[in-house]
N, C-alpha and C positions, 0 to 999 in steps of 0.2 A: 436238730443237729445239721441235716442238710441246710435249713435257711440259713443260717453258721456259717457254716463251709463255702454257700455260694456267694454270702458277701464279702467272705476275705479272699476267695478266688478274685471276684473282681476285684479287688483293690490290688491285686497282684495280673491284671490283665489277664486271666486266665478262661479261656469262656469253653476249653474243650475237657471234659471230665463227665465221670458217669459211673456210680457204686452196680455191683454187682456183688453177690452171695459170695462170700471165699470157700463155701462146699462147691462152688463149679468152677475152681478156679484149680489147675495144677499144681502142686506142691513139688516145689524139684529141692528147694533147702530147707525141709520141716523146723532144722534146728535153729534156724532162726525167727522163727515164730512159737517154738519152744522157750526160749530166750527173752520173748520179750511179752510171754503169758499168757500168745491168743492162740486158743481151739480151734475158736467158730466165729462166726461175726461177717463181718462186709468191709469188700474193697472197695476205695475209691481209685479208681485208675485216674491219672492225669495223663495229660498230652502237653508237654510245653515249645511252644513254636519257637526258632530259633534262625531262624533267615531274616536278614536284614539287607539292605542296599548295599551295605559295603561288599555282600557276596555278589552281586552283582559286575563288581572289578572285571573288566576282559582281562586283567591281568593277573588277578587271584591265583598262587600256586598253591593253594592250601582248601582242604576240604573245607566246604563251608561250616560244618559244626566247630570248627578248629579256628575259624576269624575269630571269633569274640572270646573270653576267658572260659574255662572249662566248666561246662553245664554242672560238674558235680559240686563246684561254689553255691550256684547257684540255688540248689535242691538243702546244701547242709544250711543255707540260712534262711531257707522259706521252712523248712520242718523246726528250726532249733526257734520259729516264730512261734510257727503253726502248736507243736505237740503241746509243750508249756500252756498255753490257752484252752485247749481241747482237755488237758488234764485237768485244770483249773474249774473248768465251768462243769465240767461232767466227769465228776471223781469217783465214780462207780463202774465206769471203763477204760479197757486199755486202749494204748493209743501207739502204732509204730510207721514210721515213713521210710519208703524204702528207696534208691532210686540205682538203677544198674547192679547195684549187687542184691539181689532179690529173692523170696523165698518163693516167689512162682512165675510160672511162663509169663511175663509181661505183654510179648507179640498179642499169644491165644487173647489173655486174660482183656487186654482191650480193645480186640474183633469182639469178643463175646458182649464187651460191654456197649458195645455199639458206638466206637469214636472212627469206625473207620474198617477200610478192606485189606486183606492181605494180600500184598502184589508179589508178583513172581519172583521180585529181586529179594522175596524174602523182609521186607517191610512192612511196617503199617502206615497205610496209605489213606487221609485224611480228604475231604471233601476243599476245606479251607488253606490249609498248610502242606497240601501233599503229605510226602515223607521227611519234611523237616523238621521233626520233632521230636523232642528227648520224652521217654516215659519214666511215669515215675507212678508210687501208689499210696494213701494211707489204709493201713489196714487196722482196723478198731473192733473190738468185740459188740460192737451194737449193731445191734440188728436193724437195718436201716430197710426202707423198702427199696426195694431194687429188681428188675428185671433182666434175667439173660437172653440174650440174639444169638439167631445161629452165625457162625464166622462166614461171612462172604469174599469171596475173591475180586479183586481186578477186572477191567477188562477184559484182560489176556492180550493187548496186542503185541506182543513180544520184543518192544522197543527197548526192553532194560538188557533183555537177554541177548540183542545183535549187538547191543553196545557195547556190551563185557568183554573187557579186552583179556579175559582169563585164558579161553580157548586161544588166540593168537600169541601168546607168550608163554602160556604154560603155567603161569600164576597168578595170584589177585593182586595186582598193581596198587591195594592197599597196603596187603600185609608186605609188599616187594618195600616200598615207602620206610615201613617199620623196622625192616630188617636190622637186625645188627650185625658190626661188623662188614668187614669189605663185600663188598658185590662184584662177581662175574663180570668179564666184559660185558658178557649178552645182558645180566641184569640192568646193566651200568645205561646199556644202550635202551633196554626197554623203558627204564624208568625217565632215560633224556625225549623218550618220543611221547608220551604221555604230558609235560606240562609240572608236574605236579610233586613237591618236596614232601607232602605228606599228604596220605588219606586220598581217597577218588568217590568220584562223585558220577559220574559216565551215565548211570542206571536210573539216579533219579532227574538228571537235568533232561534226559531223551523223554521221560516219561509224559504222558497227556495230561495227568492230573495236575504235574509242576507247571507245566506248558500254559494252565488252562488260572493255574494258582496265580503266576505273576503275572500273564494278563488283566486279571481283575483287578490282583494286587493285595489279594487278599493273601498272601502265603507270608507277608510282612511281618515279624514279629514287633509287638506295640508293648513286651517289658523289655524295661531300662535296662538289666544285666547285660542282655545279648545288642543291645546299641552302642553299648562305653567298650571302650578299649581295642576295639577291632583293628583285626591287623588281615588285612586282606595279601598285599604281596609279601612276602620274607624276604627277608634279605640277609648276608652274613651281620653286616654291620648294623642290622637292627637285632639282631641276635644276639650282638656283642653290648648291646647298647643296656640291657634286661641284665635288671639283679638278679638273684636268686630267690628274692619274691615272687618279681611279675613272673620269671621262666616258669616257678613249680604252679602257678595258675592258668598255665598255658595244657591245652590239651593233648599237645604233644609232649609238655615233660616228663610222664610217666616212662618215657624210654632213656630220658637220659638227653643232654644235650649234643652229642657222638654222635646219635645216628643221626640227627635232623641239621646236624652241621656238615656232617658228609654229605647231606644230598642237597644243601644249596651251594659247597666247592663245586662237586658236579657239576651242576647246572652253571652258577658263576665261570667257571671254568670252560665250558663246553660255549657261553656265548662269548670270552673274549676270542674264542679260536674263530666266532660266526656261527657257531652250529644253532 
């Protein structure tokens, strides 16, 4: 099954993954592994890399996970591949893919598997890709061989944590992005001194690993999803431009087109005055 697994990973550009026992994995939403019939068995944690050039923009207002269409397309059409085949060829196990809404610690569950360290920003922090990657897992009742790693940390040099602009404003200039409804003047002014219409990024662009990633050039992501569609600067009038297709595959449209339309007025607004 792993040789399986490892040549439809490559055909999907995928070269960071590693099974691990789902007895060492924490369980935070049983009932979704109650649901879908697995006990016991082995996770395969993925890591999928999602930084492209276009994040690269000096002009990018937008978290880089949020350029390209939303990772969760992404994950519903590589399992609604994946499981179908995995059912097909070994109909004696179950088979479920999970990605962000998950029935275990995904961080822990791929430090343990060894794709990577956990940095102080509260990340998983990759050799290749930094922390530019979405996890995701299949979890299958087959008992696969697999080894667990203790969880290792970062360097520690505290680069993510002087960046945070939490302590200077009082709150996460992400979730300040997401808000809804009207903002404070003070918010209004923090989120204009920041750059950014949605999402921040401060913790992982200061960090060594990213530093050391795009130098090589290795933090690239080489699948197609996160190359097509990329929208590095927003604009009102590219906002306005998006049906209600492209918006609801946008990572931002889970909040609704309100809040992400107030904060490129903001901004729009604050550069005709010059600000």
């Amino acid at each position: 099954m792993l040789t399986f697994l490892s040549e439809y990973f490559a055909k999907h550009h995928i070269d960071l993954y590693a099974p691990i026992p789902l007895s060492e994995c924490e369980i935070r939403k049983p009932y979704l592994l109650e649901r879908e019939g697995i006990a016991d068995g082995t996770v395969i944690l993925i890591a999928i890399p999602y930084f492209t050039r276009a994040c690269l923009d000096p002009d990018r207002n937008l978290s880089a996970y949020a350029v390209s269409r939303d990772y969760h397309g992404f994950f519903n059409a590589f399992f609604a591949e994946l499981l179908p085949a995995l059912r097909e060829k070994y109909p004696n196990e179950r088979f479920a893919g999970f990605a962000d809404h998950s029935p275990i610690a995904e961080l822990q569950a791929a430090a343990h598997a060894g794709l990577g360290v956990i940095g102080q920003n509260s990340l998983l922090i990759t050799e290749k890709y930094s922390s530019y990657v979405f996890l995701g897992e299949l979890i299958t009742t087959a008992a696969l061989p697999a080894k667990t790693q203790p969880i290792a940390s970062c360097i520690g040099c505290g680069a993510c944590r002087t960046s945070c602009p939490m302590d200077k404003i009082g709150a996460c200039l992400s979730a300040l992005t997401q808000k809804k409804g009207d903002l404070t003047n003070e918010e209004t002014q923090n989120l204009l001194a920041f750059g950014s219409v949605w999402g921040c990024d401060l913790c992982q662009e200061v960090c060594p690993y990213t530093k050391k990633a795009i130098q090589t050039g290795s933090i690239f992501s080489q699948i197609p999803y996160f190359g097509e569609h990329c929208i590095s600067h927003l604009t009102l009038d590219r906002l306005d431009e998006m049906d209600d297709a492209e918006f609801t595959r946008r990572a931002y449209a889970w909040r609704g087109k309100d809040t992400i339309r107030r904060n490129l007025i903001l901004f729009e607004e604050n550069q005709k005055k010059g600000g």
